[in-house]
N, C-alpha and C positions, 0 to 999 in steps of 0.2 A: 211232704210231697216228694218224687221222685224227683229224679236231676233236671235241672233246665234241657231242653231241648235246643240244640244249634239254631239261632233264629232264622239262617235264609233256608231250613224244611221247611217254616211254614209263614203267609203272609198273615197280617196282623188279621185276630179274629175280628167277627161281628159281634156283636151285641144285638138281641134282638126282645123287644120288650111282649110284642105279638104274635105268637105263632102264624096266626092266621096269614100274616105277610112275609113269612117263608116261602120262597119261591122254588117249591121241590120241583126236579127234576122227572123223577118216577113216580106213578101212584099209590107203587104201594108203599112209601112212606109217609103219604098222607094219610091212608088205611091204617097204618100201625098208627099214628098218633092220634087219629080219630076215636080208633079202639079203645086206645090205652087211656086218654082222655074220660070216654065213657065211663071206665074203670074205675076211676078217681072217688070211690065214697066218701062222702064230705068233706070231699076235696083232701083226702090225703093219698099219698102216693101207692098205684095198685097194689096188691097183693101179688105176690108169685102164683099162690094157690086159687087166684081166681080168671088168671087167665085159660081163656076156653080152647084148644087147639079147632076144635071144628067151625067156632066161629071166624076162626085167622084161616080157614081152609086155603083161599087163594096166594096168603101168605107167606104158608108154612114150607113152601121150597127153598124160599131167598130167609126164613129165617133163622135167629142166632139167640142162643141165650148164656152169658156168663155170669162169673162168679169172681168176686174180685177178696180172695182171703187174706190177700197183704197189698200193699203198695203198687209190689213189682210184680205183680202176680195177674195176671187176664184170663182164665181157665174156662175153656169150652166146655159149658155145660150142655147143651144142646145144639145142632146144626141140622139145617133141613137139606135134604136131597139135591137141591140145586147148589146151594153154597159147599157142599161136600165134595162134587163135582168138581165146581172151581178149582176149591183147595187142590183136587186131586188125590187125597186120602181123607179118612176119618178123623176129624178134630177132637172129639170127645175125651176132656180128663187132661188135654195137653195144654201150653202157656201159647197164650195169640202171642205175646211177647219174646216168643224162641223164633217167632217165623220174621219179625220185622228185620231192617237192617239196623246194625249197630246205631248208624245214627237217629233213626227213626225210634227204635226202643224209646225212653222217657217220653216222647213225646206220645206215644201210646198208651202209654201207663198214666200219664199224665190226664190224659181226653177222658179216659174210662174212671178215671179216681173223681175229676171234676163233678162227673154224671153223676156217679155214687154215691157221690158224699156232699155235695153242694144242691142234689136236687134240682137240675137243669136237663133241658133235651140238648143232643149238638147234634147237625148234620153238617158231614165233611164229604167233599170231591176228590177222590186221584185215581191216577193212571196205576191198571197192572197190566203188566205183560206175560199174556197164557203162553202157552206152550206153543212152538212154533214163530216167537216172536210178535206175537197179535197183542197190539196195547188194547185197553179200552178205557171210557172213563165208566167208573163205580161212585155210587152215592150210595153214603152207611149213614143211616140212624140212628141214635142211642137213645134208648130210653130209662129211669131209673124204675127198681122194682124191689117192693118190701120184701125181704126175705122171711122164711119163718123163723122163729125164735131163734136165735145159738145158732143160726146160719151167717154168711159171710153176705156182703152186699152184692147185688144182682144187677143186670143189666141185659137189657131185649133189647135186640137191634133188628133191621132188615135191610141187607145189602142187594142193591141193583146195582145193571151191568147194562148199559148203553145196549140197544140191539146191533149186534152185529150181520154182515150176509152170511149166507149160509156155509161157504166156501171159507169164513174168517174164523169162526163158530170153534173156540179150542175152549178144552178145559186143563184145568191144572197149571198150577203159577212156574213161570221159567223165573222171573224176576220181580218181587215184592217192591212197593212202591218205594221213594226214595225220596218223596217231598209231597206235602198235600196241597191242591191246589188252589181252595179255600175249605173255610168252616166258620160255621154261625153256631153260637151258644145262646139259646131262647128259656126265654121263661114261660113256665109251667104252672106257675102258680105259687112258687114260695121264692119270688125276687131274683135277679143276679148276684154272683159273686163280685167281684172288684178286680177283674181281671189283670188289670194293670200290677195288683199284690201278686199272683200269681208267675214263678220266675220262668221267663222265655217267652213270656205270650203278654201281648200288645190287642188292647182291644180296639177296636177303629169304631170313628163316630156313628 
């Protein structure tokens, strides 16, 4: 696993045995794991190749799909129009993990390797600040996704953005977040990890 992350970027996780009592913030996080849920043939984890773009139609502005081909590695494999915005440039083919702050990397790498490789959802909360100084709070998704053969592990997200007024309304990051505010790691269907094994993260009761 990658390096511990500085403990006071993030409070102790949740643990959560229900999705169902996930308390999302935005709807379309609940839409993506309603979907992807759907998806689940005999209850194993979607296929990349059967997720349907026209059915995530509402979706597919806020969403994200990467590719995790090593440890240290978070590669934007797809981004939809509104999260493109955000960023302010084209992610596609680049590392999420060049954009975080120093101290934040592992702890990045760390969220997306959990997902991937332990088979859990997490939804996390933090502040960015767009262009012009405008913080907002974002709620990100992860979800895990079967890649095809001789492919790396995948992961579908949907990031939302607190609405702001019209006048506040910026896109493009001045300053990448610098601490996450919470995050719950839920089971999906094949159990929790042991969180407290895992170095830098405290799972809370």
């Amino acid at each position: 696993m990658p390096a511990s992350p500085t403990p006071m970027l993030l409070k102790p996780i949740i643990a959560c045995t229900d999705p169902e009592a996930i308390a999302f913030e935005f709807e379309n996080s609940r839409a993506l794991l309603r979907y992807w849920r759907s998806k689940q043939a005999g209850g194993l984890i979607p296929l990349a190749e059967a997720i349907e773009p026209a059915a995530l139609k509402p979706l597919l502005p806020e969403l994200v799909i990467y590719d995790l081909p090593d440890l240290g590695t978070v590669r934007y494999r797809l981004a939809g129009t509104l999260a493109v915005q955000r960023l302010g440039f084209e992610p596609k083919g680049r590392n999420l993990v060049e954009f975080a702050t120093p101290e934040m990397r592992s702890l990045v790498t760390l969220a997306f390797n959990v997902v991937a490789r332990s088979y859990v959802g997490l939804v996390s909360h933090f502040r960015l600040v767009h262009d012009g100084g405008v913080p907002a709070r974002m709620e990100m998704l992860l979800l895990p996704l079967t890649p095809p053969a001789g492919e790396p592990p995948r992961v579908i997200s949907v990031i939302s953005r607190e609405e702001l007024p019209p006048e506040l309304t910026r896109f493009g990051i001045d300053h990448p977040p610098e601490t996450i505010d919470d995050a719950t790691v839920f089971d999906i269907g094949y159990g929790l990890p042991n969180l407290s094994m895992i170095p830098g993260l405290n799972a809370a009761a």
